[in-house]
GUSEKOL-367872 format. One record per residue: residue number from 1; chain; x, y, z of N, C-alpha, C in turn. Coordinates in Angstrom, 2 decimals. Layout:
[rec NUM, "A", [X, Y, Z], [X, Y, Z], [X, Y, Z]]
...
END
This chain:
[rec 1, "A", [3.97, 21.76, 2.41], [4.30, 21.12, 1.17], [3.07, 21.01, 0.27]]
[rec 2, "A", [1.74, 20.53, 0.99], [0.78, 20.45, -0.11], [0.02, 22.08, -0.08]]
[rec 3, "A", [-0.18, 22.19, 0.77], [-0.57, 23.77, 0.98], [0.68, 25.03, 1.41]]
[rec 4, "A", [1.08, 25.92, 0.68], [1.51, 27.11, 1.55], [1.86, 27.28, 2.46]]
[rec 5, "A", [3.07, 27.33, 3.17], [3.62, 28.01, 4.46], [4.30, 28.73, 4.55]]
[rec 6, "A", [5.47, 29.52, 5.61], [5.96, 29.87, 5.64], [7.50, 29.98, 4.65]]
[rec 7, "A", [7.66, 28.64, 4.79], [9.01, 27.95, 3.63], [8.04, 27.89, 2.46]]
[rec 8, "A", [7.29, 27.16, 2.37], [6.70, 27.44, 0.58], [5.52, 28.20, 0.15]]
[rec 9, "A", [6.28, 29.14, -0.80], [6.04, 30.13, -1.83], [4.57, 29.32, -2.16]]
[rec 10, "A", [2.81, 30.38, -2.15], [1.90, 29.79, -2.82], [1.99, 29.01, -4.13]]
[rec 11, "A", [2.72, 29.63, -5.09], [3.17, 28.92, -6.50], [3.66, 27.50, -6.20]]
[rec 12, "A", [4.44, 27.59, -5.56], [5.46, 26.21, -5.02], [4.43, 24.90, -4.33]]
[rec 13, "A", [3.38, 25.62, -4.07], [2.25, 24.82, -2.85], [2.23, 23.66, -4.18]]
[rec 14, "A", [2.08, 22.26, -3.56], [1.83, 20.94, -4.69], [0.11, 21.06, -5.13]]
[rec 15, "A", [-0.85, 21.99, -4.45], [-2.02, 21.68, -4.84], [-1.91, 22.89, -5.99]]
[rec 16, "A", [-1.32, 24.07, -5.63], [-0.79, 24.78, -7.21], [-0.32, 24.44, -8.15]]
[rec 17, "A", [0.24, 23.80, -8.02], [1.61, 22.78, -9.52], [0.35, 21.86, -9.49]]
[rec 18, "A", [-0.33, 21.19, -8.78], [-1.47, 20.29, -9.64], [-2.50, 20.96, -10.50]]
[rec 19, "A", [-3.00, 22.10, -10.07], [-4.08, 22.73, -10.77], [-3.73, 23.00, -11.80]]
[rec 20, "A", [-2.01, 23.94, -11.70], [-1.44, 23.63, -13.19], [-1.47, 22.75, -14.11]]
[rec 21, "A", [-1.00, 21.34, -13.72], [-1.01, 20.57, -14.21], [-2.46, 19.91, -14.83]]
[rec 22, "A", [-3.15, 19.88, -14.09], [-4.45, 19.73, -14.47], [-5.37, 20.85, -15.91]]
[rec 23, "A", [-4.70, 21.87, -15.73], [-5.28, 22.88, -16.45], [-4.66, 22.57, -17.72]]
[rec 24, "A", [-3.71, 21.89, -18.06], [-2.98, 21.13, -19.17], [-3.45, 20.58, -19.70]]
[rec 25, "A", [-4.41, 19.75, -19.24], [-4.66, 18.36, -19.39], [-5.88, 18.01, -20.04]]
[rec 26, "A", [-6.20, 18.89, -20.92], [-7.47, 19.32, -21.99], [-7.32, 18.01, -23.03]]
[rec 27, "A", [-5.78, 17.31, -23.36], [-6.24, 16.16, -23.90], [-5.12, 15.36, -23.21]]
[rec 28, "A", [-5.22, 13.78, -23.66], [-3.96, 13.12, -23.36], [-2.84, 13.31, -23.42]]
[rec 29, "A", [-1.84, 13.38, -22.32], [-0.75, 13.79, -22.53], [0.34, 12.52, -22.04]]
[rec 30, "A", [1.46, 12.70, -22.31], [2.79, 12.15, -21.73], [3.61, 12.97, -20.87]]
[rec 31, "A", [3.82, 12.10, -19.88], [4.92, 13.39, -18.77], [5.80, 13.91, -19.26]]
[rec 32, "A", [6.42, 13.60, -20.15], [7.35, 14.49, -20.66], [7.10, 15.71, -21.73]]
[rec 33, "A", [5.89, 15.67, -22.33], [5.13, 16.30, -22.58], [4.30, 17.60, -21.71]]
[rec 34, "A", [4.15, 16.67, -21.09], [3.33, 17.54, -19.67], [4.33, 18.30, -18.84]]
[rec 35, "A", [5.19, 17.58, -18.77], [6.66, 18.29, -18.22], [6.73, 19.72, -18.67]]
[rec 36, "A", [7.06, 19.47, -19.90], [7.00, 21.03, -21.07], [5.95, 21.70, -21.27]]
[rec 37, "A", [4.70, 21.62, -21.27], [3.46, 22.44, -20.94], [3.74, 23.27, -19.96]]
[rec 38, "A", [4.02, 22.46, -18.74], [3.73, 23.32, -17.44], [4.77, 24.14, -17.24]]
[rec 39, "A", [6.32, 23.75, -17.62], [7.39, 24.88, -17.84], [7.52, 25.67, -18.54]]
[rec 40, "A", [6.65, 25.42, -19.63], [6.26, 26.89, -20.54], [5.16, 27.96, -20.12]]
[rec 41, "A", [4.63, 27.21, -19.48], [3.30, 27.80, -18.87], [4.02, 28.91, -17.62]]
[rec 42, "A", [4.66, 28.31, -16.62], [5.13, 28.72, -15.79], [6.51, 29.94, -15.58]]
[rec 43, "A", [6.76, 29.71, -17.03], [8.36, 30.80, -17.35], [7.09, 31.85, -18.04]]
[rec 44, "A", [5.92, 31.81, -18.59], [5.11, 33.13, -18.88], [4.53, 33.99, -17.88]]
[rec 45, "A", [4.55, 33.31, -16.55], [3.63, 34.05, -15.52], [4.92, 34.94, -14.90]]
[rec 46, "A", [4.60, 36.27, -14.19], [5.23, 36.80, -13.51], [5.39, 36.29, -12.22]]
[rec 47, "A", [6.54, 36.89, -11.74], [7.06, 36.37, -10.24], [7.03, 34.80, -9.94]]
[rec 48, "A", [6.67, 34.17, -11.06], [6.90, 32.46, -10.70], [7.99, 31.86, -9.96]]
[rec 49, "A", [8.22, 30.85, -9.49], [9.49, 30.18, -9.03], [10.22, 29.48, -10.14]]
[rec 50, "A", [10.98, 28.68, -10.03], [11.34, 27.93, -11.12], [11.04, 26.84, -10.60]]
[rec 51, "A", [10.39, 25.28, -11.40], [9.66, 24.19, -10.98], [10.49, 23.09, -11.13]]
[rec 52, "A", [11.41, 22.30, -10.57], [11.80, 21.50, -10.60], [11.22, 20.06, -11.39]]
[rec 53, "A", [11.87, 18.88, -11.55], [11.16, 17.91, -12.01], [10.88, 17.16, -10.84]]
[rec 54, "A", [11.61, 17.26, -9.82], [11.03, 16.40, -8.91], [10.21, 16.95, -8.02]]
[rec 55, "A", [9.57, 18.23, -8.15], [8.37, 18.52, -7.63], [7.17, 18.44, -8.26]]
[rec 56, "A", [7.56, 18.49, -9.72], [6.52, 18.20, -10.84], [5.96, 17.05, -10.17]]
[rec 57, "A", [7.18, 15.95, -10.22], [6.59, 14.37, -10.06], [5.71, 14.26, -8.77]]
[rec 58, "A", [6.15, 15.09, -7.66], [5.39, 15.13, -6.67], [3.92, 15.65, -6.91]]
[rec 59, "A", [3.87, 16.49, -7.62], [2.62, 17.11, -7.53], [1.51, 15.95, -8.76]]
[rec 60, "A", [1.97, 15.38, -9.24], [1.29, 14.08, -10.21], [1.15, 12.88, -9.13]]
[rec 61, "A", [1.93, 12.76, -8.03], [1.50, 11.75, -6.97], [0.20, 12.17, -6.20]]
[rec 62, "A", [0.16, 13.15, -6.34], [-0.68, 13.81, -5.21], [-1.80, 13.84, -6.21]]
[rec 63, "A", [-2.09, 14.30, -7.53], [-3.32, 13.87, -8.41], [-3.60, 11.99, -8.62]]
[rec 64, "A", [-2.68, 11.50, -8.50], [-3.04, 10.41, -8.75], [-3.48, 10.19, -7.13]]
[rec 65, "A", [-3.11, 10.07, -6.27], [-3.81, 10.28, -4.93], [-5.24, 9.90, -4.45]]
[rec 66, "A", [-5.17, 11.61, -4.82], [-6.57, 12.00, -4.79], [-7.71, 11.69, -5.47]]
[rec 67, "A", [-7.27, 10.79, -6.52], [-7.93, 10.66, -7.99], [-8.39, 11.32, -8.60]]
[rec 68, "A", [-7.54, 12.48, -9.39], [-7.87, 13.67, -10.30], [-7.38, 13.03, -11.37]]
[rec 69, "A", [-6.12, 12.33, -11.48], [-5.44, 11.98, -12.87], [-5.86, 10.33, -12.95]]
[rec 70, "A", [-5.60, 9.96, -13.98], [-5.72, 8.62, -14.04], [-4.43, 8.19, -15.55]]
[rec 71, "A", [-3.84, 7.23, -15.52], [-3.43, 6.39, -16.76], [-4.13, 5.70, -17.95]]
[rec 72, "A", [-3.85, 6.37, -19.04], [-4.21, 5.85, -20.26], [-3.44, 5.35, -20.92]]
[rec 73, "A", [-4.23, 4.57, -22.17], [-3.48, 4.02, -23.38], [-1.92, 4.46, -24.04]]
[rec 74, "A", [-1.16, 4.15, -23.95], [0.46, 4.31, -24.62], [1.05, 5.10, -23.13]]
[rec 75, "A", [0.35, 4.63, -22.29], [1.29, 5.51, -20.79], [0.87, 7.06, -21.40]]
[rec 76, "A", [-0.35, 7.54, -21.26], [-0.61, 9.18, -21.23], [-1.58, 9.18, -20.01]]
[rec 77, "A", [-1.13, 10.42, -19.56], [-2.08, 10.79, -18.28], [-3.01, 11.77, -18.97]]
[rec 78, "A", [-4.52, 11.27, -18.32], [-5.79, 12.63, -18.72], [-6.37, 12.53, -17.12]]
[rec 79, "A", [-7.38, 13.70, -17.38], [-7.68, 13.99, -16.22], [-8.93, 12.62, -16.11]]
[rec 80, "A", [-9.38, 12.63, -14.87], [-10.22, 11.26, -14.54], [-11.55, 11.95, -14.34]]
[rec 81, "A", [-12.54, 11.12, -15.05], [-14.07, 12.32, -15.13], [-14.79, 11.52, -14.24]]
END
């Protein structure tokens, strides 16, 4: 689930959908915002999967986690320096 296996596709891995997500995250964003970044991002690459929202959300648990993301002002997530 967080890394690659057999059942999940590297793309699908949650530390992939975070890097994505992270690579977004050049300024403050809103999840629903961020939502649409990364599904636009992700319908341009070849051979992608299609990304659910509730793996999205998973893969933002796992940055907040680790402490890559953090919460800002009006509820926007930026990356944590």
């Amino acid at each position: 689930m967080i890394l690659p296996t057999k059942g999940i596709a590297p793309d699908r891995a949650l530390l992939t959908v975070g890097a994505q997500i992270i690579s977004e995250l050049d300024e403050p964003s809103t999840v629903s915002g961020l939502w649409h970044l990364v599904r636009v991002k992700r319908a341009q690459e070849e051979n992608s999967t299609p990304l659910t929202f509730d793996w999205f959300v998973l893969a933002l648990d796992l940055l907040f986690a680790v402490g890559a993301i953090r919460t800002g002002p009006a509820n926007t997530l930026r990356r944590a320096s």
